[in-house]
PyMOL Python script that loads the backbone (N, CA, C, O; Angstrom):
from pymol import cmd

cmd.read_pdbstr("""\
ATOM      1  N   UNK A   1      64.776  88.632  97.936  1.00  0.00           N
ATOM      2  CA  UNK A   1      66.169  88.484  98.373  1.00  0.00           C
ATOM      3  C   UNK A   1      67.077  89.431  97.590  1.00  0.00           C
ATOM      4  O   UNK A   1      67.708  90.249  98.260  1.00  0.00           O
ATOM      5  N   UNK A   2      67.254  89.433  96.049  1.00  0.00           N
ATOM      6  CA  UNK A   2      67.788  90.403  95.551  1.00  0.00           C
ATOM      7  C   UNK A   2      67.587  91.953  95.767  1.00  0.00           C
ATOM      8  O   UNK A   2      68.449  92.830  95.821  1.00  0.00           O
ATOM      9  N   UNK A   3      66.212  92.053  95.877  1.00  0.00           N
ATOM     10  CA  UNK A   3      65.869  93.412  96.421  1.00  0.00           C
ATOM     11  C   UNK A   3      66.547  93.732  97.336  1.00  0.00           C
ATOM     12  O   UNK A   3      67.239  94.746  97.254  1.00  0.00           O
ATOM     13  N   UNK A   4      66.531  92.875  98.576  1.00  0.00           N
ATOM     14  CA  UNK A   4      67.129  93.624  99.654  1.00  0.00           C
ATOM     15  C   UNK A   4      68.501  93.375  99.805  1.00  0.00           C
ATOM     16  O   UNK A   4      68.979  93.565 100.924  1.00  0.00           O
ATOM     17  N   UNK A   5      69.396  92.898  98.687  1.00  0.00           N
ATOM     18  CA  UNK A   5      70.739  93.033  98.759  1.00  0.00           C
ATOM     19  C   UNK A   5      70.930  94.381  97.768  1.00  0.00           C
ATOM     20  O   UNK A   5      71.806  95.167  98.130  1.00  0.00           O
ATOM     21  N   UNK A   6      70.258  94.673  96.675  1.00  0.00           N
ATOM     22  CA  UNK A   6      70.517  95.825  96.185  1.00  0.00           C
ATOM     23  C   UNK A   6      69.829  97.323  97.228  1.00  0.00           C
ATOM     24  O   UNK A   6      69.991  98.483  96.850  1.00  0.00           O
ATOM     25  N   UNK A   7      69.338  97.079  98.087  1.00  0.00           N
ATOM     26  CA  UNK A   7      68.757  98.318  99.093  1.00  0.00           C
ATOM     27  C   UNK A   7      70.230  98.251  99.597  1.00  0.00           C
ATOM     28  O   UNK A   7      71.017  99.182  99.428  1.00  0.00           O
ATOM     29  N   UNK A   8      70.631  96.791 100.388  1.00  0.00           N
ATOM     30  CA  UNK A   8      72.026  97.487 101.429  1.00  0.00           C
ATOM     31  C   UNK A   8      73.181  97.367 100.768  1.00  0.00           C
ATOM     32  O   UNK A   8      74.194  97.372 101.468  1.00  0.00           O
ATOM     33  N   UNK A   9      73.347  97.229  99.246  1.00  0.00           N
ATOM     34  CA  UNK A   9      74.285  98.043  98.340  1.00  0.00           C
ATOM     35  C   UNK A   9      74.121  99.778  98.054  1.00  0.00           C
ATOM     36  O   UNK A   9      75.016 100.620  97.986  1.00  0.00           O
ATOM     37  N   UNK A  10      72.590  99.951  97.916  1.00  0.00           N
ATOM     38  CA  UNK A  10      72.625 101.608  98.094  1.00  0.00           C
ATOM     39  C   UNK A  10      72.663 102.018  99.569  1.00  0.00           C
ATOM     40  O   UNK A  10      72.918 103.222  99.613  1.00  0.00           O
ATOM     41  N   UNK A  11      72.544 101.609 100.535  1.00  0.00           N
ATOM     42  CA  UNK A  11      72.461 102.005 101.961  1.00  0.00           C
ATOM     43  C   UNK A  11      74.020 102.068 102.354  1.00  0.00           C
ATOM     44  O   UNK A  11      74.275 102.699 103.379  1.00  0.00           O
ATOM     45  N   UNK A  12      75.127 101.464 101.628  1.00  0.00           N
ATOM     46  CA  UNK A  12      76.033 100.579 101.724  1.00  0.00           C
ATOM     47  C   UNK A  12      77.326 102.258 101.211  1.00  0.00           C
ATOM     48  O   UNK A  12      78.338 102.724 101.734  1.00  0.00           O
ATOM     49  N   UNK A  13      76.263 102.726  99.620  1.00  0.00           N
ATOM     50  CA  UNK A  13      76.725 103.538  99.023  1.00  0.00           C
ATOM     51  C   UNK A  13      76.700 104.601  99.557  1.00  0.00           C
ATOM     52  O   UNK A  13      77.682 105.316  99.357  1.00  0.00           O
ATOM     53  N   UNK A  14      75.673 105.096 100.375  1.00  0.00           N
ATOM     54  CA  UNK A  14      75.346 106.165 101.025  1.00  0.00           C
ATOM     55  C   UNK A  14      76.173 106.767 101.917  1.00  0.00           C
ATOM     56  O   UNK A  14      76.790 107.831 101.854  1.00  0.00           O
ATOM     57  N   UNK A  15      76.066 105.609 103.083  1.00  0.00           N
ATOM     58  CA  UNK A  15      77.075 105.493 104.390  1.00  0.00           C
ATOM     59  C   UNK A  15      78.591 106.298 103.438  1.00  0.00           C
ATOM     60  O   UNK A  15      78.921 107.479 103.544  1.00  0.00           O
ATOM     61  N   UNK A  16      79.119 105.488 102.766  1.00  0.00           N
ATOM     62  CA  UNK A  16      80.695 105.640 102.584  1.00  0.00           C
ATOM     63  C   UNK A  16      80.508 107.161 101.453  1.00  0.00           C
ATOM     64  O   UNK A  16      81.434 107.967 101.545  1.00  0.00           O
ATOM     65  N   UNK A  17      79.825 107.369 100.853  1.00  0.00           N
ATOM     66  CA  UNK A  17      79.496 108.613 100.293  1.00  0.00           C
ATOM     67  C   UNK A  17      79.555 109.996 102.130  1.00  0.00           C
ATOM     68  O   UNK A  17      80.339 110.934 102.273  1.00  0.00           O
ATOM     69  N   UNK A  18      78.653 109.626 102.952  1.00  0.00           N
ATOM     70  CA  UNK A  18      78.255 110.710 104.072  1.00  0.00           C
ATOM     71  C   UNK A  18      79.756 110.542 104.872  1.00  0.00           C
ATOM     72  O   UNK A  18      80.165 111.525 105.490  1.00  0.00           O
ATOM     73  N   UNK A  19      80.616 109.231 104.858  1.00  0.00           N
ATOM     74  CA  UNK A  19      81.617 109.143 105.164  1.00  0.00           C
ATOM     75  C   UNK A  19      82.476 110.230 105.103  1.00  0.00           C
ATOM     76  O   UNK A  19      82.861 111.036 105.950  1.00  0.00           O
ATOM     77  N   UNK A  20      82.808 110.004 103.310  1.00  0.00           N
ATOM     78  CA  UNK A  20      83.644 110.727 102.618  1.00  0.00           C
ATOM     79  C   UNK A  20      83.661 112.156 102.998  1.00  0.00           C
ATOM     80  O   UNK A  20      84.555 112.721 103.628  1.00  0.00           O
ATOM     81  N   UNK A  21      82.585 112.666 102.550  1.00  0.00           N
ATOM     82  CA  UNK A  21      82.341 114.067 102.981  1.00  0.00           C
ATOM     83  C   UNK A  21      82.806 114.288 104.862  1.00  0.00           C
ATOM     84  O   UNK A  21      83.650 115.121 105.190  1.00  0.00           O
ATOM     85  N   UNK A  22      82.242 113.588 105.671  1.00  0.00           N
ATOM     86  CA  UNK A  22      82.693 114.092 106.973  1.00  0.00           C
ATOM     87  C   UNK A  22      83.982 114.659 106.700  1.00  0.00           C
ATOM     88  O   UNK A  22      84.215 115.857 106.542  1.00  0.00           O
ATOM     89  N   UNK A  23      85.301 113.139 106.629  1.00  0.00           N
ATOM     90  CA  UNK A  23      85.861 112.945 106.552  1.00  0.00           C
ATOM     91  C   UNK A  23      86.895 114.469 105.618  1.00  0.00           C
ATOM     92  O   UNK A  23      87.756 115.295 105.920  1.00  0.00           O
ATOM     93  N   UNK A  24      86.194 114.123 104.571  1.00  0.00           N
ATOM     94  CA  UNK A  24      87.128 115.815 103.695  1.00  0.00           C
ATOM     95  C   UNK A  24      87.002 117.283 104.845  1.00  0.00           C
ATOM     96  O   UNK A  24      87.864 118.134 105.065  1.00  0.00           O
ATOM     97  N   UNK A  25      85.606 117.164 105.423  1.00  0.00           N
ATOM     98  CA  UNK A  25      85.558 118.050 106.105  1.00  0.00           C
ATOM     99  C   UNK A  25      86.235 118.762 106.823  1.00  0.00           C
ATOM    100  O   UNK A  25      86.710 119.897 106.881  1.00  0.00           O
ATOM    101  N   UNK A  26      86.133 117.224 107.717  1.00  0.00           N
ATOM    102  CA  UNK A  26      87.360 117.530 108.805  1.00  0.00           C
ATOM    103  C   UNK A  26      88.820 117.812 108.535  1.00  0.00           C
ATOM    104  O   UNK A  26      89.595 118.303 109.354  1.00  0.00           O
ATOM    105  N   UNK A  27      89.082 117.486 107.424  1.00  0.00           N
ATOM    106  CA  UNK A  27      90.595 117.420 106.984  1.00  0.00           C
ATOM    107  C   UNK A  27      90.741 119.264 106.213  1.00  0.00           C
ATOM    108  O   UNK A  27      91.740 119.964 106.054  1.00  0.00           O
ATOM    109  N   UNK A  28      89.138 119.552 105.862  1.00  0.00           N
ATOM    110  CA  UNK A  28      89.194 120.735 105.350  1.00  0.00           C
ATOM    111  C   UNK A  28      89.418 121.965 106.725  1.00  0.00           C
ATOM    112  O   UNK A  28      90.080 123.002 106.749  1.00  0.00           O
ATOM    113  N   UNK A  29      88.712 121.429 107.585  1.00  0.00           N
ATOM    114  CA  UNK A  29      88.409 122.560 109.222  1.00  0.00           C
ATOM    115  C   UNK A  29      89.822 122.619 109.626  1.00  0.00           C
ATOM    116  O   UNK A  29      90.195 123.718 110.035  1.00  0.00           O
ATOM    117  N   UNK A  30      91.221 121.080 109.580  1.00  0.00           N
ATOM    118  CA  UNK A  30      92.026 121.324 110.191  1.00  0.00           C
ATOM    119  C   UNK A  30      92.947 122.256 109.261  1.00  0.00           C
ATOM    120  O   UNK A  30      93.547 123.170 109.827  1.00  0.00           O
ATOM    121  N   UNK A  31      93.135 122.055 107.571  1.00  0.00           N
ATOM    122  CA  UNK A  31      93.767 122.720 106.623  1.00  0.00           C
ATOM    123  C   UNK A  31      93.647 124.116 106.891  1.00  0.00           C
ATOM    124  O   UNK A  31      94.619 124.862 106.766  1.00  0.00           O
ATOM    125  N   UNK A  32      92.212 124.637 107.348  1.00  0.00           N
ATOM    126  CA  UNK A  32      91.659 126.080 107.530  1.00  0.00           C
ATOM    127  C   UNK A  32      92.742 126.376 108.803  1.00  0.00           C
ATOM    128  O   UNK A  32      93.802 126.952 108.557  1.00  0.00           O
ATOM    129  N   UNK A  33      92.440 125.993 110.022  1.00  0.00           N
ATOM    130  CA  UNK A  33      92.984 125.977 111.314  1.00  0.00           C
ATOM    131  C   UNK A  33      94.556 126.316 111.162  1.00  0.00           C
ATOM    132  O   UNK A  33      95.165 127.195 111.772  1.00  0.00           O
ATOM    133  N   UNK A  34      95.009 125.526 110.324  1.00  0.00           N
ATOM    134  CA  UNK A  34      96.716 125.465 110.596  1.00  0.00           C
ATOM    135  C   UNK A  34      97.110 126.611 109.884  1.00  0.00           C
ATOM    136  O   UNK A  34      98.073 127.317 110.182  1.00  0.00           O
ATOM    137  N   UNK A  35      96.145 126.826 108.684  1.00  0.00           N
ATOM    138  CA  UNK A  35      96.525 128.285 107.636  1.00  0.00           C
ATOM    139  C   UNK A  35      96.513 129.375 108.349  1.00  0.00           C
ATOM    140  O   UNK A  35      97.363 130.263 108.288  1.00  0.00           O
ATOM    141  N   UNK A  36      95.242 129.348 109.281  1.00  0.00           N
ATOM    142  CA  UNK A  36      94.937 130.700 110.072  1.00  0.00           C
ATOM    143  C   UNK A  36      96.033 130.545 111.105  1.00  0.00           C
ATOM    144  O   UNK A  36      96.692 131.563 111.317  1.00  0.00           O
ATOM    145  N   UNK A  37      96.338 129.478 111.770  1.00  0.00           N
ATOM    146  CA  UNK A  37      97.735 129.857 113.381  1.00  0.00           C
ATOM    147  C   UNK A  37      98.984 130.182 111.899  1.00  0.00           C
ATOM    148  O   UNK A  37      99.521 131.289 111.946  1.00  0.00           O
ATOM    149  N   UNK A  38      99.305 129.447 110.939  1.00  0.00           N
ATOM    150  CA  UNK A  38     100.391 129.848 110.754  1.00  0.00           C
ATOM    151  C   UNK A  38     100.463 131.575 109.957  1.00  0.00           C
ATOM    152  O   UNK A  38     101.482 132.260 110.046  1.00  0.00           O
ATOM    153  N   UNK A  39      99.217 132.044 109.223  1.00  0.00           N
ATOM    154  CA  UNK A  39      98.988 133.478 109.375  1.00  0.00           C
ATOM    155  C   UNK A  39      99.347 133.967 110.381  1.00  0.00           C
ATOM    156  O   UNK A  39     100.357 134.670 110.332  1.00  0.00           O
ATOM    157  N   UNK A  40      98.579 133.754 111.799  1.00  0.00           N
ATOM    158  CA  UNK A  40      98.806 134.476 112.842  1.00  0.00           C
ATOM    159  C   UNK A  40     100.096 134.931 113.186  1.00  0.00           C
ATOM    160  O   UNK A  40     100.466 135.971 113.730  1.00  0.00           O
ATOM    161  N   UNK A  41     100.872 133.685 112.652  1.00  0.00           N
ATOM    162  CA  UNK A  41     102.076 133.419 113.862  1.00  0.00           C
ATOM    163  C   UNK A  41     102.790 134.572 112.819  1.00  0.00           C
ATOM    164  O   UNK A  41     103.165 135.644 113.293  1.00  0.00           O
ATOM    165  N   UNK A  42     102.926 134.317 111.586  1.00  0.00           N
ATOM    166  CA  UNK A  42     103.793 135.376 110.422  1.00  0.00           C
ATOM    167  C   UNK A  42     103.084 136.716 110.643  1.00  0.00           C
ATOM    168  O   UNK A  42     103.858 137.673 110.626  1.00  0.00           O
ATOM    169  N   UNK A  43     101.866 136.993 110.836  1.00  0.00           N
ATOM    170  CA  UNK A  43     101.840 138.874 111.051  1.00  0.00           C
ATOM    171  C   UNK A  43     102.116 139.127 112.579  1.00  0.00           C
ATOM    172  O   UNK A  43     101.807 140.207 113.083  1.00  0.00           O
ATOM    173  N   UNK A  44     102.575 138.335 113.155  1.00  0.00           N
ATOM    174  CA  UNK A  44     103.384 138.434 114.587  1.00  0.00           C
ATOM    175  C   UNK A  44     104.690 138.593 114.274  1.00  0.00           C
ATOM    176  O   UNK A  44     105.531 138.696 115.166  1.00  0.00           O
TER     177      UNK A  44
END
""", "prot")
cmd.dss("prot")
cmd.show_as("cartoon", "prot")
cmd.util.cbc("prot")
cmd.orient("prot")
């Protein structure tokens, strides 16, 4: 029983760890995105 509450505490850790990262990702792809249109828009 303890065993398998400490497995879906690391399974638990994992998830919100692979979360995190998506998560920065995406927030990193849109940071990239808005830098590059608002470049664009200023050497216009």
């Amino acid at each position: 029983m303890e065993r398998t509450r400490l497995r879906l505490r690391q399974v638990g850790w994992l998830i919100a760890i692979w979360a995190g990262g998506v998560a920065s990702l995406g927030v990193a792809a849109m940071l990239i995105r808005f830098l590059m249109e608002a470049a664009g828009m200023r050497s216009h």
